[in-house]
C-alpha positions in Angstrom: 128.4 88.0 155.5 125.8 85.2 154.1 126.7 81.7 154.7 125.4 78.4 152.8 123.2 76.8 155.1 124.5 73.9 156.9 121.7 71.6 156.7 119.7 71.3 153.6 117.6 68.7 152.6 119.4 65.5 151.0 116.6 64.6 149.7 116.6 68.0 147.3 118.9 67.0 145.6 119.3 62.6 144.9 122.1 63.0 142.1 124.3 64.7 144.8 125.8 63.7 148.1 125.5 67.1 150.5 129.0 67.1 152.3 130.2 69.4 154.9 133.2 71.7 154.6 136.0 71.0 157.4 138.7 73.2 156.6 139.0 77.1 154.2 142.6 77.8 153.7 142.9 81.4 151.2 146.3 81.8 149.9 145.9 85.3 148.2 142.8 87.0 147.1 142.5 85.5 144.1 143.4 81.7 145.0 141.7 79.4 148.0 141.3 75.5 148.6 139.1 73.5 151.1 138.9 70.6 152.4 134.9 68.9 152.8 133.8 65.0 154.6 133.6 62.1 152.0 130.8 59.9 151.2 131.6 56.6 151.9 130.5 55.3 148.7 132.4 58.0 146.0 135.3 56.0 144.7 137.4 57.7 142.1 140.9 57.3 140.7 143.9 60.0 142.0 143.7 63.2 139.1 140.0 62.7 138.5 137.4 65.4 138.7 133.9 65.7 139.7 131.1 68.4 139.8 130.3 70.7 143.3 128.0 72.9 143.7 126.1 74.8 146.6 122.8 74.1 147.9 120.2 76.8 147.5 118.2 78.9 144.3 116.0 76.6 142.6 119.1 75.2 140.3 121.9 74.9 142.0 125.6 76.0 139.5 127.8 73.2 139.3 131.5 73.4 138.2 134.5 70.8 137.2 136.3 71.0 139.9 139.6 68.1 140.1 140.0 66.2 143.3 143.1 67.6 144.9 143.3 64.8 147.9 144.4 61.4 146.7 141.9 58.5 146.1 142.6 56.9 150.0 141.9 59.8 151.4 138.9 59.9 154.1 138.0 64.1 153.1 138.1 65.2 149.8 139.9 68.3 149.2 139.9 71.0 146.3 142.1 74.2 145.0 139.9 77.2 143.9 140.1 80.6 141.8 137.7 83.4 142.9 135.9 84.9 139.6 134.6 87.9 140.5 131.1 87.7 139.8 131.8 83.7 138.8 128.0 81.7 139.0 130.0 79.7 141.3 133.3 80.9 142.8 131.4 84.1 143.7 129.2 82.1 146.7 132.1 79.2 146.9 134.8 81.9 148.1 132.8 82.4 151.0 132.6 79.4 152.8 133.7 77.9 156.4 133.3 75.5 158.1 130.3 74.1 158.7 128.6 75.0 155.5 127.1 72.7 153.0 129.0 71.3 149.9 127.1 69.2 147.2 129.7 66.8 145.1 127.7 64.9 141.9 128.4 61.0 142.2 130.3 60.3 139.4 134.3 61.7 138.9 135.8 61.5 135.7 138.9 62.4 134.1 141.4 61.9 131.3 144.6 62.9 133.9 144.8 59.8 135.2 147.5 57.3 135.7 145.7 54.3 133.4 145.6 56.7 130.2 149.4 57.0 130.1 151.8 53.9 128.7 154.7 52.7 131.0 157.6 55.1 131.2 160.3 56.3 133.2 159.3 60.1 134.0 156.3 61.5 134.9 155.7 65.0 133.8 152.9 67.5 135.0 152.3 70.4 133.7 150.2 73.0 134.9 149.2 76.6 135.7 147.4 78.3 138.6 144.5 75.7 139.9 145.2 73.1 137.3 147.9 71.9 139.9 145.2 70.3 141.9 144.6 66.9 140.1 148.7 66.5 140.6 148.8 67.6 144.2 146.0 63.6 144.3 148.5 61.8 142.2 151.6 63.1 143.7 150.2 61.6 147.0 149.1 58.2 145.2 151.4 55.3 145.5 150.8 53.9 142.1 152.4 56.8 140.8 155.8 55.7 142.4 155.4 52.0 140.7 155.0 52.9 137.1 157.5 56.0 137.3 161.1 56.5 138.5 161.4 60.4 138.5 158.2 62.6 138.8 158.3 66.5 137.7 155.9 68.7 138.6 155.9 72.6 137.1 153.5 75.1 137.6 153.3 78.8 136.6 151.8 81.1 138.3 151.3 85.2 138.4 152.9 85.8 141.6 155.4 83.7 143.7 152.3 83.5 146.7 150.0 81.7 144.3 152.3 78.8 144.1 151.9 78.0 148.1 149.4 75.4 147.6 151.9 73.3 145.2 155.0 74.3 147.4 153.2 73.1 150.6 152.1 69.2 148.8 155.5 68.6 147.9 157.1 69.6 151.3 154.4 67.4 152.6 155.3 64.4 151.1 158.4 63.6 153.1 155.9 63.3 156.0 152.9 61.3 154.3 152.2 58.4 156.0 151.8 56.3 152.3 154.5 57.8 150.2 157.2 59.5 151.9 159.7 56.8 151.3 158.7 56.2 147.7 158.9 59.7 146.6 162.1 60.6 148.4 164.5 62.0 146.0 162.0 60.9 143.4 160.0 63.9 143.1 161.2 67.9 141.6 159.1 71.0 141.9 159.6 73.4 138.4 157.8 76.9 139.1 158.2 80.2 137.5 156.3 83.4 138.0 155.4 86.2 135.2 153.9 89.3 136.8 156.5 90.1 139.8 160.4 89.3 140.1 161.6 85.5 140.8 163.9 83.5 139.6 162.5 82.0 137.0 160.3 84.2 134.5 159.2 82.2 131.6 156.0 80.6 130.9 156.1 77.2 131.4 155.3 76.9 127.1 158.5 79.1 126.5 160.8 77.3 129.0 159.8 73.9 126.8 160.0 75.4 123.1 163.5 76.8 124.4 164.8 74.0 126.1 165.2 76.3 129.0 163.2 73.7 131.5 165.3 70.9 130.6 168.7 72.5 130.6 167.9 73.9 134.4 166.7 70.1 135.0 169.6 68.6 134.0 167.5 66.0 131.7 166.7 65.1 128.0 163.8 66.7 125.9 160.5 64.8 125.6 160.9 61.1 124.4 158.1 58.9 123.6 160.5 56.1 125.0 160.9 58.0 128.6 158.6 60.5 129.1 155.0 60.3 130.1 153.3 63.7 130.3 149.9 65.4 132.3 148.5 68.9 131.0 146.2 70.8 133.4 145.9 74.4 133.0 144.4 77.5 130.7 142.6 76.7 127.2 146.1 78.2 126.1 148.1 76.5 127.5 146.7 73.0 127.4 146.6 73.7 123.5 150.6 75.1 123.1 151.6 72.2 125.8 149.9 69.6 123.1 151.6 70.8 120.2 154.7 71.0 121.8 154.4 67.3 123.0 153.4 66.2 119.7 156.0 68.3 117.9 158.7 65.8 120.7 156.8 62.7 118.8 154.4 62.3 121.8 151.1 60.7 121.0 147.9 61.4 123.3 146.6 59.1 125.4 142.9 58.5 126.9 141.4 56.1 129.5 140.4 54.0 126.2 143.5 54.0 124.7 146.7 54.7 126.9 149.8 56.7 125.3 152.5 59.3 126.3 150.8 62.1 127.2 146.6 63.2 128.3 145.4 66.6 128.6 142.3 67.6 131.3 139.7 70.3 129.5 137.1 70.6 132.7 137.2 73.9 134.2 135.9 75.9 136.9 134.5 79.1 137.0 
């Protein structure tokens, strides 16, 4: 198996800072994240993204990838898919430790806290690897001061692919920044559609029907309440934003902060 090389040249490459990977964790064969060292100098707010790549070829691919630690974290960590024959994912999926990472110096993002208006709960929305952005601001503390209750959903193919988001929420009763904010304070929606589990719908269907709310025990959208985060498929970012502004929900952007924002960076 061919590894990145571990060493390359800094200097190749001045709009990027070369990090090293720390820590591969694959959850199926389809789904991975990693953990890499963190240039001193990147700041960026929780549920931003930014662009990696790998070092080697004469132009190195870069992709949107979302930050999955949160913005006080020392390492910065990500969530991947593996594309078969991706430009990217195809050379990314096999990486350990040791190997080279290169992260562009400037994160963006519309899935961030300051593009929302004040409100009482936090929704986020997502499907497959657009969870990651939520797994930084679900371990951010601002996100306890401006919201009472946080929701998370994600939908996923199989009940395995929804470790990652099972395993940050069953880690926040042990983070050292959080834990006592987000007690009680935080609820995991998931639901599967290719194998048996609970909970079949797509996360679209469960909000058209009224499904997710009735199981949650809460009110539809409100613009007065409810603040809500899309990260996910082209598809599903566009039926999530029609069904939030069909609930009266305006969008929302860094310039201009509302009731609900929508991410369109993806990785491939």
């Amino acid at each position: 198996m061919t590894h990145v090389a571990t060493a390359p040249d800094a200097a190749a490459y001045p709009d990027c800072h070369v990090e090293t990977i720390t820590e591969v964790e694959h959850y199926t064969d389809r789904l991975f994240r990693f953990r890499t060292t963190r240039p001193a100098s990147l700041r960026f707010r929780s549920g931003e993204f930014v662009m990696i790549g790998l070092p080697g070829g004469e132009r190195p691919v870069f992709r949107a990838y979302s930050i999955a630690s949160p913005s006080w974290d020392d390492a910065l960590e990500f969530f991947s898919i593996k594309v078969p024959g991706g430009p990217l994912t195809e050379r990314l999926q096999r990486i350990v430790p040791g190997d080279a990472l290169l992260v562009k110096k400037k994160p963006t993002g519309t899935l961030v806290l300051d593009a929302l208006a004040p409100g009482k709960r936090l929704w986020m929305l997502s499907t497959g690897t657009g969870v990651a952005p939520f797994a930084s601001l679900l371990r951010d503390p601002e996100t306890y001061e401006k919201f009472d209750e946080v929701v998370l959903t994600q939908s996923c193919r199989t009940a395995a692919e929804l470790r990652f988001a099972e395993g940050i929420v069953a880690s926040l009763a042990e983070d050292p920044l959080v834990s006592e904010f987000a007690a009680g304070r935080v609820r995991l929606y998931t639901t599967v559609t290719r194998e048996p589990y609970p909970r079949r719908d797509r996360i679209t269907t469960a909000i058209a029907s009224g499904g997710l709310f009735a199981d949650l025990g809460v009110a539809p959208f409100s613009p007065e309440t409810d603040r809500v985060m899309i990260c996910g498929s082209m598809e599903m970012i566009r039926d999530c934003r029609a069904l939030c502004l069909e609930a009266g929900l305006t969008e929302g952007s860094n310039a201009r902060p509302a009731e609900f924002v929508v991410e369109r960076a993806f990785v491939g």
